[in-house]
C-alpha positions, 0 to 999 in steps of 0.5 A: 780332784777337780777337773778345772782346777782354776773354777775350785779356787774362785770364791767368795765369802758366802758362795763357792763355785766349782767342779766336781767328778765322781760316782752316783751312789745305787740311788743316784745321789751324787754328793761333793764337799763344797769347802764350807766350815758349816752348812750349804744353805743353796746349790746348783749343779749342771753336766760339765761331761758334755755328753762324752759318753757317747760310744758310737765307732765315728762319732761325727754319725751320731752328733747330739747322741750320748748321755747327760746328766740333769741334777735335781737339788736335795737336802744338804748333809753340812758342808756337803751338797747334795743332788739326785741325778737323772740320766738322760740318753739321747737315742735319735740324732736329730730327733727327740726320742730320749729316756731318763731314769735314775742315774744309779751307779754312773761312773764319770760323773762331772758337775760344775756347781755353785753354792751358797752358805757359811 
């Protein structure tokens, strides 16, 4: 079910643009079906989880902390796209230390994408 579903109905010929929300498989592939007949030729994907993993008691403490996600492009299985996730966690507010490892396993995942293909 997308998130926005306004976003899933905006389309045109070649491209679709949308959201999606899911689990990352144990090695942090996260697929979605992009409504194609055939083939996703390009896509881009960004976090639309906006940090919400953040799980601190007063959240106002901790502005900037929590978890993103950073989707680096794979290769298409047909009309399904494809993208490796990287977990980032933000640990100082304020500061710059962060670690980023393979997002195995992560629940609520939320992408907004586009796509390119036919």
């Amino acid at each position: 079910m997308p998130a926005d579903a306004s976003l899933q109905n905006f389309g045109f010929v070649y491209g679709r643009i949308g959201t999606a929300r899911g689990t990352t498989t144990s090695s942090a592939v996260f697929a979605f079906d992009t409504g194609f007949a055939r083939t996703v030729k390009f896509a881009l994907a960004v976090d639309g989880g906006f940090a919400g993993r953040n799980n601190a008691l007063d959240p106002s403490l901790t502005t900037g902390l929590g978890t993103y996600v950073v989707f680096q492009k794979i290769t298409p299985n047909g009309a399904q796209a494809r993208f490796r996730a990287w977990q980032a966690n933000k640990k100082t507010a304020g500061g710059s230390a962060a670690t980023s490892t393979w997002a195995s396993a992560l629940t609520g995942v939320r992408a907004e994408w586009i796509a390119f293909g036919y």
